[in-house]
C-alpha positions in Angstrom: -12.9 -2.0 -21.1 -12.0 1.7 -21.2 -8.8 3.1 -23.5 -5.9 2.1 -22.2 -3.6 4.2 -20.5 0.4 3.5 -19.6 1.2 3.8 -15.6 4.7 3.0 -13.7 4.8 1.7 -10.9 7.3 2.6 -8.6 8.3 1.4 -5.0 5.5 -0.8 -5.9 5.8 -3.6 -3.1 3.7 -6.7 -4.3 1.4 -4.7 -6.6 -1.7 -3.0 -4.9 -1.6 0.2 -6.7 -1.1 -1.7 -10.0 -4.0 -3.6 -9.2 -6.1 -0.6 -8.7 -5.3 0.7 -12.2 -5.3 -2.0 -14.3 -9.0 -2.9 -13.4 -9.6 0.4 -15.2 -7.8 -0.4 -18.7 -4.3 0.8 -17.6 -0.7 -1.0 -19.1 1.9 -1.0 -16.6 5.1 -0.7 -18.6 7.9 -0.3 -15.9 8.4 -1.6 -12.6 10.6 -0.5 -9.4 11.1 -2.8 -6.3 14.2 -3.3 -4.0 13.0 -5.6 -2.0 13.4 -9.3 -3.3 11.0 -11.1 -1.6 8.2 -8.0 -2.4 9.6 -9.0 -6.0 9.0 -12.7 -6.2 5.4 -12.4 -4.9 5.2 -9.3 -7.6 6.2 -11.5 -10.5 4.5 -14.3 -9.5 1.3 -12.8 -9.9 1.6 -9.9 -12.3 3.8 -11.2 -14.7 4.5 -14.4 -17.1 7.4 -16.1 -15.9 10.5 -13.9 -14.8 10.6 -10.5 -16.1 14.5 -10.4 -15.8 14.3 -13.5 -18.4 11.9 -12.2 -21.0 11.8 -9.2 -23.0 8.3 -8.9 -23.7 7.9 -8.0 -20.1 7.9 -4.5 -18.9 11.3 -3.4 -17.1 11.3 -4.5 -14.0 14.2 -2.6 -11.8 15.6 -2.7 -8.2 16.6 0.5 -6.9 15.3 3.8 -8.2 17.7 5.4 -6.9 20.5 4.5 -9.3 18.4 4.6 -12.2 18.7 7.6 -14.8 15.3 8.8 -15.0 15.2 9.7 -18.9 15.7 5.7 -19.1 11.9 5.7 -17.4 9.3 4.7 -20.8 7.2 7.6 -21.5 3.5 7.4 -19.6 0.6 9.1 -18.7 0.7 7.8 -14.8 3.2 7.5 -12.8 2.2 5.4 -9.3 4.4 5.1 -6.2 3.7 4.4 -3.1 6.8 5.9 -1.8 8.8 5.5 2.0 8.5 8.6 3.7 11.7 10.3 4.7 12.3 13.0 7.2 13.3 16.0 4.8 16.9 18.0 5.7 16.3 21.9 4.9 19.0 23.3 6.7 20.8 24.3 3.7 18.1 26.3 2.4 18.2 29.4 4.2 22.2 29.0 3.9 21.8 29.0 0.1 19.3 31.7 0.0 21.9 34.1 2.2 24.5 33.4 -0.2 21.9 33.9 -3.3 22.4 30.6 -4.3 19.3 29.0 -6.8 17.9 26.4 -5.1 14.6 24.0 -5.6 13.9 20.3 -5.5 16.5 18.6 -5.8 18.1 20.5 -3.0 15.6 20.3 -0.6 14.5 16.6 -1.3 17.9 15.4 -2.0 18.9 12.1 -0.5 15.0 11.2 0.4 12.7 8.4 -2.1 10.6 11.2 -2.7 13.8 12.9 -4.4 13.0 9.8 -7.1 9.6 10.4 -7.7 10.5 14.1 -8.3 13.0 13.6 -10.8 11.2 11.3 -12.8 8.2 13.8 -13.1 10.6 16.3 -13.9 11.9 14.5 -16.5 9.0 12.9 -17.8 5.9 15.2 -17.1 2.8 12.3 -17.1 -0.3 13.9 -17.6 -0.8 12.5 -14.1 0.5 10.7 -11.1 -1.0 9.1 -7.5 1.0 8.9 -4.9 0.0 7.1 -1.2 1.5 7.0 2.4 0.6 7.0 5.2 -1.6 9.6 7.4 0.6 10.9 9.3 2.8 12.3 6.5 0.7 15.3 6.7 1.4 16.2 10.6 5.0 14.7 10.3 7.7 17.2 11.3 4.9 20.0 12.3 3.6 19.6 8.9 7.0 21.0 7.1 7.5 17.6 5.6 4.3 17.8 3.3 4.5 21.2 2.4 8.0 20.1 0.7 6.2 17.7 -0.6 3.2 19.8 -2.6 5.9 22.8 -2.8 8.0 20.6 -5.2 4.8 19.1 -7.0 3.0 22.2 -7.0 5.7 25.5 -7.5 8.7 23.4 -9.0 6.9 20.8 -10.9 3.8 23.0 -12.0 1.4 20.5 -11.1 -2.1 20.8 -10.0 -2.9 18.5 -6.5 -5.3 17.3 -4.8 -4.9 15.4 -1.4 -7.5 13.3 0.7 -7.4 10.8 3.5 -9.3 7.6 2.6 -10.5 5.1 5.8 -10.0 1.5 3.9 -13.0 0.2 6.0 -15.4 1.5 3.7 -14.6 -1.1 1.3 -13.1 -4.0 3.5 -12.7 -4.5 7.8 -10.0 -2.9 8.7 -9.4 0.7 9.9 -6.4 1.9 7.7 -6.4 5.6 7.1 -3.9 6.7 4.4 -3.3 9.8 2.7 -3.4 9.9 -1.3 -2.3 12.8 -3.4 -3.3 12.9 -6.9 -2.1 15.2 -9.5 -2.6 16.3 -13.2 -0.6 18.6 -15.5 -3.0 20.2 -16.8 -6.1 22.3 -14.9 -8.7 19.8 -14.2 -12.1 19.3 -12.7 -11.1 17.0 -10.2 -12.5 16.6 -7.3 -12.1 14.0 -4.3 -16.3 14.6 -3.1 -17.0 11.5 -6.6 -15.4 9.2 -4.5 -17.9 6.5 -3.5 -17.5 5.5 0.1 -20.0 3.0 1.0 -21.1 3.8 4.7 -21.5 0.3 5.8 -18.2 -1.3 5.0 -18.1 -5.4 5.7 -17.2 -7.1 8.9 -14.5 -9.6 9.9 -16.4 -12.5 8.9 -16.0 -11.7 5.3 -12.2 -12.2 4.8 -12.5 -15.1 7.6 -11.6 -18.9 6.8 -15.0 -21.0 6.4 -15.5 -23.4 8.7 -18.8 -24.6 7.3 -17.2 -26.3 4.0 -17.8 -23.8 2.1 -13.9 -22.6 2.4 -12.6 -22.6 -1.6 -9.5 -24.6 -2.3 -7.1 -23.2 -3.6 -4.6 -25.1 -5.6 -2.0 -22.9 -5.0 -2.6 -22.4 -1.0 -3.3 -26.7 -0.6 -3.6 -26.9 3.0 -1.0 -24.9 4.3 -3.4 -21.8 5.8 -6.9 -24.0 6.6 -7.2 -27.7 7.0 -10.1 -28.8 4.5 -11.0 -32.1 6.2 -11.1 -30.7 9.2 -12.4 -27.3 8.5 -10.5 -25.4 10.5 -7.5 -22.8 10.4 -4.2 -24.7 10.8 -3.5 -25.1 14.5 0.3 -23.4 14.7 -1.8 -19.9 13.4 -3.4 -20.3 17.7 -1.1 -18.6 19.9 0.6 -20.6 22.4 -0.1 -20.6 25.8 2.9 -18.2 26.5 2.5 -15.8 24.2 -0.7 -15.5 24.9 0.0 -15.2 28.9 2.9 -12.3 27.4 0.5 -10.2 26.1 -1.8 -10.5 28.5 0.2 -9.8 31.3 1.8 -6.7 28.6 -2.0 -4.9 28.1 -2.4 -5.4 31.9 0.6 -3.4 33.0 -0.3 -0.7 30.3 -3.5 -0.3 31.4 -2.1 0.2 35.0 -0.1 3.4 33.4 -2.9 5.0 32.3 -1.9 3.7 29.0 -4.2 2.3 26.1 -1.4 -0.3 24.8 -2.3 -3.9 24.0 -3.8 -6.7 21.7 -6.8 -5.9 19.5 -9.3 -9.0 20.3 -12.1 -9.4 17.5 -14.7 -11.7 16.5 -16.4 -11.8 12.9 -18.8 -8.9 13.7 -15.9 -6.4 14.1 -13.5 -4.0 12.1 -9.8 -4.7 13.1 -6.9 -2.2 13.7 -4.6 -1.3 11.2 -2.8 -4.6 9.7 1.1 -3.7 10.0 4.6 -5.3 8.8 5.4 -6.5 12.3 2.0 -8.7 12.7 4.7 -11.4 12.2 6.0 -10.7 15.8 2.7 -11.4 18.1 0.0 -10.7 15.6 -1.2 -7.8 18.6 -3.0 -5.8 17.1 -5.9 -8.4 15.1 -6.4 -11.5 17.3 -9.0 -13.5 16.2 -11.0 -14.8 19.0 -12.0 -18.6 19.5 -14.8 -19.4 22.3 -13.4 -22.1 24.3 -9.4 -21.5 23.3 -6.7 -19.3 22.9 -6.7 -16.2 20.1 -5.4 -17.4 16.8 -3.4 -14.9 14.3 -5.2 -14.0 11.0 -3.6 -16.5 7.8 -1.5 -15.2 5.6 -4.3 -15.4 2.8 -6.9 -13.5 5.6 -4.3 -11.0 5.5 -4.5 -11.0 1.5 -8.3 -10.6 2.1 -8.4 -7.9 4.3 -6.1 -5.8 2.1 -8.6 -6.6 -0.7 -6.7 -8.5 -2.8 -8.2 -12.0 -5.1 -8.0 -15.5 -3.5 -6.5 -15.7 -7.1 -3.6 -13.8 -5.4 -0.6 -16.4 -4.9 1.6 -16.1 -1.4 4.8 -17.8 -2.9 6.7 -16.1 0.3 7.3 -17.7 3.9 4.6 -16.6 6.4 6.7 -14.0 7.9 7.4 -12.1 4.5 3.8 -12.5 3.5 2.9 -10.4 6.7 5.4 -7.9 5.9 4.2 -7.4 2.2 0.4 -7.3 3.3 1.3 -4.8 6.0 3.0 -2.4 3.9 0.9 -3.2 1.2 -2.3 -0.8 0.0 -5.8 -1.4 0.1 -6.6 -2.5 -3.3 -10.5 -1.5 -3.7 -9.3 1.8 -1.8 -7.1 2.4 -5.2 -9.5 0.9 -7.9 -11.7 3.5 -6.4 -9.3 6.0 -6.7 -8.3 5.4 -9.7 -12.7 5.4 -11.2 -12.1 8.9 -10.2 -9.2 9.8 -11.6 -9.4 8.3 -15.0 -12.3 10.4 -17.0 -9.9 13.4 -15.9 -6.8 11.8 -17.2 -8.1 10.4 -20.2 -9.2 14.2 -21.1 -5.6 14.9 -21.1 -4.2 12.2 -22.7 -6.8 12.8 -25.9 
């Protein structure tokens, strides 16, 4: 295992990014999340019991926002997959008529991002990585991410590197986000030692085995996939009106000259992006079944798609398990990432 290196993790959902770096040697020593269920999946994988009950545990905080920054432990990384924010600049041309300084914490005030800012100001980690997702860069005609590198690059003095990485390169799923990696001191960097494999898997990977060969996991039991049967759990099958709903939906849209509708896929295909409202209609990744209707992906398909461990406990209801897997990154995406990153960071942490 290589040297280990202390990482925060902030806005840090149910753990991806943490994921990513720990599989390279990292200790993650404090921990923001507001959500509550995002936190009880969190802590029932990553940590011991309750980290609000014992000590030993890393810090593990609610809102950011209300949190002094020089209270943040010292660390080389700092990780966030942060909200983005529309970004208010009218005041900045006011200030600069009256001659008024002016810099970050004007211009980012009152956005997440404002948080992330503050703590590397305070801070200075030899390095941080921050995701989101790919339409940060054209969001706002593009102003929104040049605040974004302006205050990383002029106020904070960092040196950054952006890329946009497909996630289907490493599991079935087109997911295109945008990470932006940075180092306080000059580097070597460089985004082109990523390896991408060309031929990613298909569906049928993350699937539910029907040909007893499905694990069981003690901690799932049978609530996802029916053992002695072998198959998925029947209420996952849409129902005869839903299914007639969005049938009846694509067809109208596709009248209007529209391409709006369900994404229907079978285990030789890559699916759509995964999103927090699959809970609603599960649109976007049907899973088709010859002979009856579509079925929604499980819960724990939704784990695998997003690259995370059967080992990976869903202690949430199914609805919250979809939101945290929709918002959530694509772990090998990150563990990649992060291979990359590290001989760069450990030069700097020497």
């Amino acid at each position: 295992m290589p040297r280990k290196f202390r990482f925060v993790d902030l806005f840090a959902g149910i753990g991806g990014i943490r994921m990513g770096f720990e599989a390279h040697g990292g200790e993650c020593v404090f921990t923001s999340e507001w959500n509550a269920f995002s936190k009880k999946t969190y802590l029932e994988n990553h940590c011991p019991g309750d980290a609000d009950v014992h000590p030993a545990e890393p810090p593990f905080i609610g809102d950011i926002t209300a949190f002094a920054a020089d209270d943040v432990p010292d660390h080389d990384v700092l990780l966030a997959g942060f909200p983005c924010q529309p970004f208010s600049i009218a005041g900045v041309s006011k200030k600069n008529a009256l001659g008024r300084p002016h810099g970050f914490a004007d211009v980012t005030q009152g956005t997440l991002f404002f948080d992330v800012a503050r703590i590397l100001a305070e801070k200075r980690p030899a390095a941080f990585l921050l995701e989101n997702v790919k339409n940060l860069l054209s969001h706002d005609r593009g102003r929104t991410f040049q605040v974004i590198l302006d205050t990383l690059r002029n106020e904070l003095g960092y040196e950054v590197h952006y890329h946009v990485i497909d996630a289907r390169h490493f599991t079935p799923q087109h997911r295109e986000r945008i990470l932006i990696a940075g180092f306080r001191k000059p580097s070597t960097f460089s985004w082109e030692a990523l390896h991408l494999p060309e031929n990613g898997p298909r569906l049928g990977a993350i699937l539910h085995r029907t040909d007893g060969s499905e694990p069981a996991l003690p901690w799932d039991g049978e609530r996802f996939f029916d053992h002695r049967a072998r198959c998925v759990q029947p209420r996952y099958t849409l129902t005869p009106r839903m299914w007639t709903y969005l049938q009846d939906y694509a067809k109208k849209h596709r009248a209007a000259g529209n391409g709006f509708g369900y994404g229907l896929v079978d285990a030789h295909d890559v699916t759509r992006t995964l999103s927090a409202r699959y809970y609603k209609d599960g649109s976007e990744i049907l899973v088709a079944q010859p002979g009856q209707r579509p079925r929604r992906l499980t819960p724990r398909e939704c784990a695998r798609l997003m690259g995370f461990p059967d080992t990976f406990r869903i202690p949430v209801s199914d609805t919250q398990a979809y939101r945290q897997f929709g918002n959530s990154v694509v772990v090998p995406v990150i563990r990649e990432v992060a291979r990359v990153m590290l001989p760069h960071l450990l030069q700097q942490i020497t």
